[in-house]
BAFI-3210 file (N, C-alpha, C; in Angstrom, 3 decimals, decimal comma, padded with zeros to 6 digits):
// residues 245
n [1|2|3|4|5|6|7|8|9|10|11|12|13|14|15|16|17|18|19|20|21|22|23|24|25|26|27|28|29|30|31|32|33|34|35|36|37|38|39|40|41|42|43|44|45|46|47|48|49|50|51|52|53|54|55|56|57|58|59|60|61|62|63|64|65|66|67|68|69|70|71|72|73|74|75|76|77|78|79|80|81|82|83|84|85|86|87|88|89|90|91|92|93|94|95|96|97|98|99|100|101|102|103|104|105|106|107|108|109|110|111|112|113|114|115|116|117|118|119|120|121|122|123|124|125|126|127|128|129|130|131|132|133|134|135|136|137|138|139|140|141|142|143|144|145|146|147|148|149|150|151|152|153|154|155|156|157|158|159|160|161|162|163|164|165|166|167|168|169|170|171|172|173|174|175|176|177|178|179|180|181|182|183|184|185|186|187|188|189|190|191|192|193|194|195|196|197|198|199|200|201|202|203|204|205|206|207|208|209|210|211|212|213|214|215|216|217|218|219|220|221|222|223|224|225|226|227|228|229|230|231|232|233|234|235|236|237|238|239|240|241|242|243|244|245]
n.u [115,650|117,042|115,199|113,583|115,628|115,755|114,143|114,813|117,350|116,560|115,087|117,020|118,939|116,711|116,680|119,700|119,327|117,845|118,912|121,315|119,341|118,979|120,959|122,122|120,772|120,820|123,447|123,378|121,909|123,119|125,104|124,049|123,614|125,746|127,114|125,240|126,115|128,388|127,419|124,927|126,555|127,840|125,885|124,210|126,700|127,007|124,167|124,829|126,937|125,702|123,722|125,416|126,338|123,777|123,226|125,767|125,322|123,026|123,882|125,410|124,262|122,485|124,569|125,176|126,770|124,898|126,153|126,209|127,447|129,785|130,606|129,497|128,931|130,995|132,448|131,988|132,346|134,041|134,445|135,555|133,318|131,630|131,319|128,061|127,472|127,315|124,974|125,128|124,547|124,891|125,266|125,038|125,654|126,213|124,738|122,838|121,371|120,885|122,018|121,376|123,481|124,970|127,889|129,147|126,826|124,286|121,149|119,331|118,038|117,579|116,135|116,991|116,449|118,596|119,798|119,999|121,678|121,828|121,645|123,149|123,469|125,011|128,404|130,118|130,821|128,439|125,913|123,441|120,762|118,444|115,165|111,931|108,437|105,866|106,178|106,211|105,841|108,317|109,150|111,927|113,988|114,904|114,989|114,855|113,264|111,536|109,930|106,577|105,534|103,774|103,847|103,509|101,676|101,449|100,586|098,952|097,866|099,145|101,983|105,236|106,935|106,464|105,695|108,013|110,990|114,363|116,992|120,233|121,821|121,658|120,077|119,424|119,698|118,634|116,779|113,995|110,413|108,466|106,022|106,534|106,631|107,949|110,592|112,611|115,587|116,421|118,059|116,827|116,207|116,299|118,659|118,396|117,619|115,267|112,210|110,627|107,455|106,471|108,632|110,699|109,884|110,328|113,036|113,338|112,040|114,430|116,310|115,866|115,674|118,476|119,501|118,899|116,518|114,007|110,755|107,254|105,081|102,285|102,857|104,040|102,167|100,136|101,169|101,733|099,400|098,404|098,007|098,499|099,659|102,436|105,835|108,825|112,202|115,072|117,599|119,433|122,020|123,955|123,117|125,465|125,641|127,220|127,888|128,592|130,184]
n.v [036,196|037,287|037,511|039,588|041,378|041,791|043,354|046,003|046,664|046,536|048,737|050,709|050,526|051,396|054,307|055,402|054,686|056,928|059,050|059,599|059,376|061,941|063,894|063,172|064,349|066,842|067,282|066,945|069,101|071,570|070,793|071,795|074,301|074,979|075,019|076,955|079,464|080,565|081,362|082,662|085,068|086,007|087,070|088,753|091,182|091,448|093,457|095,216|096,606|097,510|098,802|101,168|102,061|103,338|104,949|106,900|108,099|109,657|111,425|112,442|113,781|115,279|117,542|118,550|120,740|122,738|123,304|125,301|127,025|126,962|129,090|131,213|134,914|134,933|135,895|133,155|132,976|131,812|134,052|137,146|140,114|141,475|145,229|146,509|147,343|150,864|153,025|154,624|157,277|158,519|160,795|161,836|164,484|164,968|162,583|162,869|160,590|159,434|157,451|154,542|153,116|149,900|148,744|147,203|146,826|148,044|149,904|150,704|152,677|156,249|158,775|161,932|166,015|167,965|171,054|174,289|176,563|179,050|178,738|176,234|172,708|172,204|170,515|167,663|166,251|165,603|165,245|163,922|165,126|165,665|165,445|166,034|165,375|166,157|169,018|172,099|175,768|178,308|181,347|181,706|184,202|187,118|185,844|186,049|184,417|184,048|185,722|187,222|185,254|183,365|181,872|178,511|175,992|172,616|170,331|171,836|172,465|173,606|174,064|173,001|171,785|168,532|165,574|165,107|166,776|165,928|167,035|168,179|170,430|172,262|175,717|175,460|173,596|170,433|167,301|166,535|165,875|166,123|167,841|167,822|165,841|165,923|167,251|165,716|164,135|166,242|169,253|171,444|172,371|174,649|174,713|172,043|168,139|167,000|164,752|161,874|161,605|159,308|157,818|159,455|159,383|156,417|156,546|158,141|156,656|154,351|156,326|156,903|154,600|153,344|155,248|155,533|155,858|154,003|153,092|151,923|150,326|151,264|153,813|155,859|155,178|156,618|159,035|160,086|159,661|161,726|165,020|167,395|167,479|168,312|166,686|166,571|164,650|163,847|162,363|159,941|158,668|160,056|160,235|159,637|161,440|161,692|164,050|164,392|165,965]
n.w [198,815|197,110|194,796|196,314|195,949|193,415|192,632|193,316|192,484|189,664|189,541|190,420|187,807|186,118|187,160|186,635|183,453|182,801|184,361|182,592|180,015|180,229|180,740|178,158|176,303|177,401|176,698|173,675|173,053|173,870|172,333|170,157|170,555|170,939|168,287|166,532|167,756|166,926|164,170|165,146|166,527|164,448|162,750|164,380|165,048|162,232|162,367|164,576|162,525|160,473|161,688|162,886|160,233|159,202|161,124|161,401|158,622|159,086|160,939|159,440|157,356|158,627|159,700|157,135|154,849|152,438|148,818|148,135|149,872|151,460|149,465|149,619|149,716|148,070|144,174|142,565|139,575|136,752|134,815|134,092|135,249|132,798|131,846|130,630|127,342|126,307|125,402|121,975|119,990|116,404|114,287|111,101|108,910|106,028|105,257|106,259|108,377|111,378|113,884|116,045|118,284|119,776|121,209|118,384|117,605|115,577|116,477|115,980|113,017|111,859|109,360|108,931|109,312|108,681|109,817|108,002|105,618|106,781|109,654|110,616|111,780|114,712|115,058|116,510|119,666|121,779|125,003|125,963|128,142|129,173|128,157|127,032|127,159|125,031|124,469|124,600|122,809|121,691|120,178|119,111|121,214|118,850|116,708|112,448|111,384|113,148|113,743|113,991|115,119|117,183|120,735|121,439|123,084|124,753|122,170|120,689|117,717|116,149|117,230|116,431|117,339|117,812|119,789|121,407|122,807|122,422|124,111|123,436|122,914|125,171|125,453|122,981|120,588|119,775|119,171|117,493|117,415|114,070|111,940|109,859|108,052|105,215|105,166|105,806|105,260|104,340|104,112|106,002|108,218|111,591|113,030|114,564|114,897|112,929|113,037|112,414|113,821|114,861|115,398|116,341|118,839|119,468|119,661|121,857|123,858|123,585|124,413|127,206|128,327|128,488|129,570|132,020|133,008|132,308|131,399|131,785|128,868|129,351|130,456|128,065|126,376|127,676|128,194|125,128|124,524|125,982|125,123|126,121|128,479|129,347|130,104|131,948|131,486|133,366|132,625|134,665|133,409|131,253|127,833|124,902|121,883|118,876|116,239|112,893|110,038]
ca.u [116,182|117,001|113,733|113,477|116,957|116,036|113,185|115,273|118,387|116,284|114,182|118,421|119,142|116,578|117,152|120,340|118,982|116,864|119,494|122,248|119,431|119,194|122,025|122,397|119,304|121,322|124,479|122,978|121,506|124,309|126,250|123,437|123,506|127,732|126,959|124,378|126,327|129,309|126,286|124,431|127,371|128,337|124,494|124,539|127,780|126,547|123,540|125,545|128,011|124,598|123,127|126,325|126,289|122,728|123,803|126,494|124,830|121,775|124,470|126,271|123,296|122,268|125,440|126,147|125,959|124,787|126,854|127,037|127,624|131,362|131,222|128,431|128,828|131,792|132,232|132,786|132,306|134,966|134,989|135,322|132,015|131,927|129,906|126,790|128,467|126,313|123,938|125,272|124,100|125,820|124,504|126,097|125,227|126,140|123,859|121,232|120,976|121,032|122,190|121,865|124,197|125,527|129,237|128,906|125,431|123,387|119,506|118,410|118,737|116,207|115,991|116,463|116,484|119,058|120,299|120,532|122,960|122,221|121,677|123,599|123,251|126,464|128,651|130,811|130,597|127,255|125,190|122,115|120,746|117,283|114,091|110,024|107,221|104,702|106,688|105,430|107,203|108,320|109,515|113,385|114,388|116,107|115,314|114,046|112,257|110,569|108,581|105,169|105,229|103,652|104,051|102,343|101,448|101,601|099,614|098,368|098,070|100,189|102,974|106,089|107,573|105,804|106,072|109,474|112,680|115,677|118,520|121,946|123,309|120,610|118,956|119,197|119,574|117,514|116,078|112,295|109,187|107,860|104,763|106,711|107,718|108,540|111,545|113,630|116,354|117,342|119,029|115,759|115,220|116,853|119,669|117,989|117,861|113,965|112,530|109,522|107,139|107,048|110,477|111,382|109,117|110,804|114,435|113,468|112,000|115,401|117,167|115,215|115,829|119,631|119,599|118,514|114,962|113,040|109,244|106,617|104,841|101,710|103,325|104,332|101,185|099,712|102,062|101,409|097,947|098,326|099,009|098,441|100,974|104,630|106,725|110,884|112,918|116,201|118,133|120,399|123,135|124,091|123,848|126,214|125,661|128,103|127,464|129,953|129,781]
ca.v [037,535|037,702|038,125|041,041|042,307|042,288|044,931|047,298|046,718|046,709|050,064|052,041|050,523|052,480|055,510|055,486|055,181|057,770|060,132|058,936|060,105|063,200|063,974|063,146|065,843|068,137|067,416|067,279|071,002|072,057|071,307|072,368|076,125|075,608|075,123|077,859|080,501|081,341|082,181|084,231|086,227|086,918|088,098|089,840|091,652|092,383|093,802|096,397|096,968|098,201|100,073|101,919|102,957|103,997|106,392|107,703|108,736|110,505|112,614|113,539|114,319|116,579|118,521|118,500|121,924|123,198|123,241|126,987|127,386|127,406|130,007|132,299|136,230|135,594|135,688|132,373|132,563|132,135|134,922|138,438|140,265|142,635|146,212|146,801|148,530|151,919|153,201|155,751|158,092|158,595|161,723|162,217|165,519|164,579|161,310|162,501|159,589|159,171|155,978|153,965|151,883|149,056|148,474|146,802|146,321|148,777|148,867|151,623|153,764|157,400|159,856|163,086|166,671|168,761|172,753|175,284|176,921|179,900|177,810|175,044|171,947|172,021|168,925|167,668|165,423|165,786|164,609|164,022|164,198|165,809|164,712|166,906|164,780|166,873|170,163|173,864|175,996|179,545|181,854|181,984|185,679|187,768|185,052|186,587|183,306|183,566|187,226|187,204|183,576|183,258|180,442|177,317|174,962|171,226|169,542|172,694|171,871|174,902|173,652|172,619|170,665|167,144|164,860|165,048|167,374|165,528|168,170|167,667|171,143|173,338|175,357|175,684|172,425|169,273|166,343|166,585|165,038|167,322|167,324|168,407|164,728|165,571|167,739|164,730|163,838|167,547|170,334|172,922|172,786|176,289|173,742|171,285|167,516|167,062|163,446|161,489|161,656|157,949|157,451|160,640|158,759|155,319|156,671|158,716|155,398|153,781|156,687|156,816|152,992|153,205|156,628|154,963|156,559|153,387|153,179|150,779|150,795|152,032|155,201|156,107|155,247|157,313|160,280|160,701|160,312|163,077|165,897|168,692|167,400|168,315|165,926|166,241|164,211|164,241|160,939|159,457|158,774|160,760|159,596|160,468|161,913|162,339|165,016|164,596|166,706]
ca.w [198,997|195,263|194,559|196,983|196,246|192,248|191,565|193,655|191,354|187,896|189,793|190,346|186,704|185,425|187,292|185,796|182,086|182,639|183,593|180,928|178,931|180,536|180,408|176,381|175,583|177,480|176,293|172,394|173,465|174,286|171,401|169,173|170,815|170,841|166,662|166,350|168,465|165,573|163,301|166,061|166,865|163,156|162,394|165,694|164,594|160,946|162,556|164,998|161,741|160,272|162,726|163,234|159,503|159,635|162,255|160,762|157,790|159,471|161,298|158,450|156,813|159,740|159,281|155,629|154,526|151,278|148,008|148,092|151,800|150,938|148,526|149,766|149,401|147,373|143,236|141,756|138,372|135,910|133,983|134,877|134,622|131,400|131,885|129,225|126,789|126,472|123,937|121,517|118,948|115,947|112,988|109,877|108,435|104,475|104,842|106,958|108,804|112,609|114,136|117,346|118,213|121,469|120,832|116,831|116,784|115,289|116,750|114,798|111,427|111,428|108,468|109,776|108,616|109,416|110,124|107,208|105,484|107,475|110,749|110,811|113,017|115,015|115,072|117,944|120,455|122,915|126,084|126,385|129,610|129,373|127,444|127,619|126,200|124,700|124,498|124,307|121,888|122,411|119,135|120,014|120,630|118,244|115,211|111,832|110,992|114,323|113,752|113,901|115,538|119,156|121,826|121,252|124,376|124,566|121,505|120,094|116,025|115,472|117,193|115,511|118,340|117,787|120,232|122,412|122,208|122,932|124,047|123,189|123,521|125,952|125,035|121,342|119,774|120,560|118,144|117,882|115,996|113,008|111,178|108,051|107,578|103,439|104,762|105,998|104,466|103,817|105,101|106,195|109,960|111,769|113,480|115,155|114,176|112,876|113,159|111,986|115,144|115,862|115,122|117,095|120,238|119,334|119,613|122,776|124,638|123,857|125,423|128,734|128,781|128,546|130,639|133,610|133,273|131,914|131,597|131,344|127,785|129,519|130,763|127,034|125,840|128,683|127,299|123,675|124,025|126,684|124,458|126,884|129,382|129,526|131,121|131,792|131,906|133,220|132,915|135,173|133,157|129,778|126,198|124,161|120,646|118,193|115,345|112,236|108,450]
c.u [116,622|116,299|113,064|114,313|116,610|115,318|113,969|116,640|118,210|115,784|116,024|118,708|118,320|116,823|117,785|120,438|118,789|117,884|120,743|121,404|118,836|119,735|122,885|121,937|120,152|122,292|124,360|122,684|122,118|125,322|125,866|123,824|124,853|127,514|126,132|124,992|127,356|128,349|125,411|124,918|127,831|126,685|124,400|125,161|127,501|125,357|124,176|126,295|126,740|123,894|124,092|126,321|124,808|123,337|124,198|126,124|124,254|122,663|125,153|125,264|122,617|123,256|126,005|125,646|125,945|125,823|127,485|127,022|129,469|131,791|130,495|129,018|130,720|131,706|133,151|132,654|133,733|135,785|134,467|134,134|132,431|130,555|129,266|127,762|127,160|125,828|124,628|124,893|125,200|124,754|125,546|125,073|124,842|124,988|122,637|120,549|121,700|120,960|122,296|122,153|124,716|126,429|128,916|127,482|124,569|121,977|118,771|118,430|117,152|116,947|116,155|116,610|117,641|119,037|120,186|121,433|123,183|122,003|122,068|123,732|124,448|127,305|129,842|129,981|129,596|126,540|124,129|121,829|119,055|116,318|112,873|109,545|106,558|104,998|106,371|106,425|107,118|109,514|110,742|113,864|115,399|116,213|114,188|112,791|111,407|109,304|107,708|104,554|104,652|103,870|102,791|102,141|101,351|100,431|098,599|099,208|099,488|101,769|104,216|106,490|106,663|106,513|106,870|110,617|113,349|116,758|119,472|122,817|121,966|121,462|118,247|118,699|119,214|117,230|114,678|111,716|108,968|106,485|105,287|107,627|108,462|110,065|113,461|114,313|117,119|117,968|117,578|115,219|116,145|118,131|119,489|117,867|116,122|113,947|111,384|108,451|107,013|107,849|110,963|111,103|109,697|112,368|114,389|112,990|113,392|116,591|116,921|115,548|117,440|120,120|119,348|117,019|114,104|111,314|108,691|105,735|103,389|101,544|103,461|103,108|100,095|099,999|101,476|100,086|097,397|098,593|099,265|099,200|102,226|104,977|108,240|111,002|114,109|117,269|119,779|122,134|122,751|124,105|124,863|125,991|126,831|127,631|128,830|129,452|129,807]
c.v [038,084|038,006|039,528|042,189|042,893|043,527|045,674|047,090|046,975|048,062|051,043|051,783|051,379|053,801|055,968|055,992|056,425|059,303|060,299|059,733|061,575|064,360|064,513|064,121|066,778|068,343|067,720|068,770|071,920|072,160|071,840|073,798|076,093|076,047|076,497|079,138|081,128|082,285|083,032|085,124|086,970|087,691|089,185|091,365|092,542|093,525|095,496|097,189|098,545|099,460|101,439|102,775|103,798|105,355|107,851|108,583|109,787|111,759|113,647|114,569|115,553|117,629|118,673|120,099|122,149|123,726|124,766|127,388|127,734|128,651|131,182|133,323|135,904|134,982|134,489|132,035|132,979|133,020|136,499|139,587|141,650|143,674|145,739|147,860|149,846|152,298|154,566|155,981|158,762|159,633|162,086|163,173|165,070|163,445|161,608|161,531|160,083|157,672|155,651|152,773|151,337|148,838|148,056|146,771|147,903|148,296|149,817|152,975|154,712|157,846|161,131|164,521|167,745|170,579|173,030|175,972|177,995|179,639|176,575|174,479|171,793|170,789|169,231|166,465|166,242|165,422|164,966|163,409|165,180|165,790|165,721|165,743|166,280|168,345|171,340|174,135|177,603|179,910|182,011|183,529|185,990|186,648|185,809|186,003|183,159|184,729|186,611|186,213|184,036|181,958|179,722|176,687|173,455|170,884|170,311|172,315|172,786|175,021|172,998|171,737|169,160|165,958|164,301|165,627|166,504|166,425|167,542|168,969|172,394|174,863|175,394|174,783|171,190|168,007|166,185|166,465|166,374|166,763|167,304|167,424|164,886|166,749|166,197|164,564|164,788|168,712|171,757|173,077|174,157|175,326|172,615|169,787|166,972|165,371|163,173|161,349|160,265|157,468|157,970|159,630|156,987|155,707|157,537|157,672|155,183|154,673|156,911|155,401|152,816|154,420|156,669|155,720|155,625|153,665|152,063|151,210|151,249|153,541|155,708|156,313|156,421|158,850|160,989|160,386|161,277|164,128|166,953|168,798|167,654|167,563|166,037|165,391|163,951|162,950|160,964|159,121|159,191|160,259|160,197|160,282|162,243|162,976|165,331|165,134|165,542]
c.w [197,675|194,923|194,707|196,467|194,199|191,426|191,624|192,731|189,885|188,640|189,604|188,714|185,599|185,532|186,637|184,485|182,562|183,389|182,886|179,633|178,857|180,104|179,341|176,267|175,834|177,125|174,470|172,466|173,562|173,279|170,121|169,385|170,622|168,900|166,101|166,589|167,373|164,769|163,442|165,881|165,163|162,840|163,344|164,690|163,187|161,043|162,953|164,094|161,196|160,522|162,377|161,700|159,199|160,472|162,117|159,873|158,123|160,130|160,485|157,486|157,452|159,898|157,925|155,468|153,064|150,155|148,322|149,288|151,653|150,071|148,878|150,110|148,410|145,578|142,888|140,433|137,763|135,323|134,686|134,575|133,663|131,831|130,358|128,722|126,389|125,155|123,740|120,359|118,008|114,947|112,036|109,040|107,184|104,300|104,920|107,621|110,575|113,301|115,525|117,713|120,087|120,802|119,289|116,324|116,658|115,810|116,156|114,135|111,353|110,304|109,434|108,579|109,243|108,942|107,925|106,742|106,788|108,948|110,968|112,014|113,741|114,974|116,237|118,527|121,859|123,841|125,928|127,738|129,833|127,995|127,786|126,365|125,998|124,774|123,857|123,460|122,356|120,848|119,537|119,193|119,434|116,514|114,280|111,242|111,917|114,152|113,364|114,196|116,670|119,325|121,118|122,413|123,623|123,662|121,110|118,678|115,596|115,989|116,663|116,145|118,622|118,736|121,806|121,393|122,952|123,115|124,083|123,303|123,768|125,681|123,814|120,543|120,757|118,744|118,915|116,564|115,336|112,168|109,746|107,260|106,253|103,641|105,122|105,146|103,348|105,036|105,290|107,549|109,740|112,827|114,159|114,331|113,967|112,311|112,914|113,116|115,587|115,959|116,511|118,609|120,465|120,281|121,452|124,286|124,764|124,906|127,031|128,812|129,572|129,341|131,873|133,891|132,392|132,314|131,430|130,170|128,082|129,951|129,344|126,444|126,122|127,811|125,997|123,544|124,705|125,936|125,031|127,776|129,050|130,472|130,626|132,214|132,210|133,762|134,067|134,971|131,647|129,088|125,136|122,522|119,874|116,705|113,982|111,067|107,012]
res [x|x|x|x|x|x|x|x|x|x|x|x|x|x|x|x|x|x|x|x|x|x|x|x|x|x|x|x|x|x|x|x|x|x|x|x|x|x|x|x|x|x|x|x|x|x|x|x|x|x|x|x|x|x|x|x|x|x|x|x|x|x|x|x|x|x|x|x|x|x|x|x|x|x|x|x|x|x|x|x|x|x|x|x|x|x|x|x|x|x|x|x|x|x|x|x|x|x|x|x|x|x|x|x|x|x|x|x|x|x|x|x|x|x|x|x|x|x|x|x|x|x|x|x|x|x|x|x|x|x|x|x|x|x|x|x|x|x|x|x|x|x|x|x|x|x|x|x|x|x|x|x|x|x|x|x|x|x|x|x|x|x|x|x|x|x|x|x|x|x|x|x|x|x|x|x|x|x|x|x|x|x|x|x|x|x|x|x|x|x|x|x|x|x|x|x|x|x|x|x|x|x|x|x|x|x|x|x|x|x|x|x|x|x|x|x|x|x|x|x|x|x|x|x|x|x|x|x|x|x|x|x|x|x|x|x|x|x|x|x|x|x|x|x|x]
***
């Protein structure tokens, strides 16, 4: 009966082993994943930390608004804005010179010719506020230097008026081109201030510029090789001339 009784005692003895080492595997398994799980949960964890700033960003980024979003329609510069200081005309009888000047800076020195004893160029302070390209002429009544003159039209040879009158005190006195460039730099117009004709057309650009009646340099060009046209002009804002002895 020993015999009988011993398989079945070595057959439960192994059972046993076998789950002892069951058992072990699962208990080793078990304390492998217990060891593993700290280091999960912190990667985990760094992951979500991650994410979460990802996130963040993209939203802020979706509402960030533009540098000048804070300041828009109003002035932030420093300094307080300074006007253009304005273009003026300066004539000195004794010199004969006519000058145009921006606050200190001179931008440009004519020759001119002025008035007569017995027509003198007036002096004083003046506006200019109208301009003719290519200007007709007309004998002014009641003058003795005018008898036996007639009208001229625009860019007729026999015209005296070369160019462009500039008025400064309507409708007498004006600055205008001359053909009779060799009187410059004396006293023989009839009061008017007489000017070299591309000079005269130089100085009358700059005042349409600063008069609020700019051009483009094909209009000009356009102009004086128009000679038959008259064109006014009557600027926007005044230049001012000053006229001293």
């Amino acid at each position: 009966m020993q015999t009988a009784g011993s398989p079945g005692q070595q057959g439960s003895n192994r059972g046993g082993t076998a789950f002892v080492i069951i058992c072990t595997s699962q208990s080793t398994s078990s304390s492998d994943n217990d060891s593993k799980m700290p280091l999960f949960r912190q990667t985990l964890g760094l992951l979500v930390i991650l994410a979460s700033a990802l996130v963040a960003d993209v939203a802020v980024a979706q509402i960030d608004l533009p540098r000048t979003a804070v300041t828009a329609g109003r002035d932030t510069s420093s300094q307080p804005l300074v006007a253009e200081a304005p273009l003026v005309l300066k004539a000195n009888l004794a010199s004969r010179m006519l000058v145009a000047q921006r606050a200190d800076s001179t931008l440009m020195t004519f020759a001119v010719a002025i008035g007569q004893d017995g027509y003198p160029t007036p002096v004083g302070t003046f506006s200019i506020r109208k301009i003719i390209w290519n200007p007709s002429w007309k004998p002014p009544p009641g003058s003795d230097w005018a008898k036996g003159k007639t009208a001229k039209g625009p860019g007729d040879p026999g015209n005296p008026m070369k160019v462009v009158k500039i008025f400064f005190q309507e409708p007498d006195y004006y600055i205008h081109g001359t053909d009779a460039v060799e009187s410059l730099g004396s006293a023989e117009s009839h009061g008017c201030l007489r000017m070299h004709p591309q000079e005269v057309a130089d100085l009358a650009k700059l005042i349409m510029e600063h008069g609020g009646q700019p051009r483009e340099e094909n209009w000009f060009w356009r102009i004086i090789h128009s000679r038959r046209e008259e064109k006014t002009i009557y600027l926007s804002t005044p230049v001012v001339l000053t006229i001293t002895d």
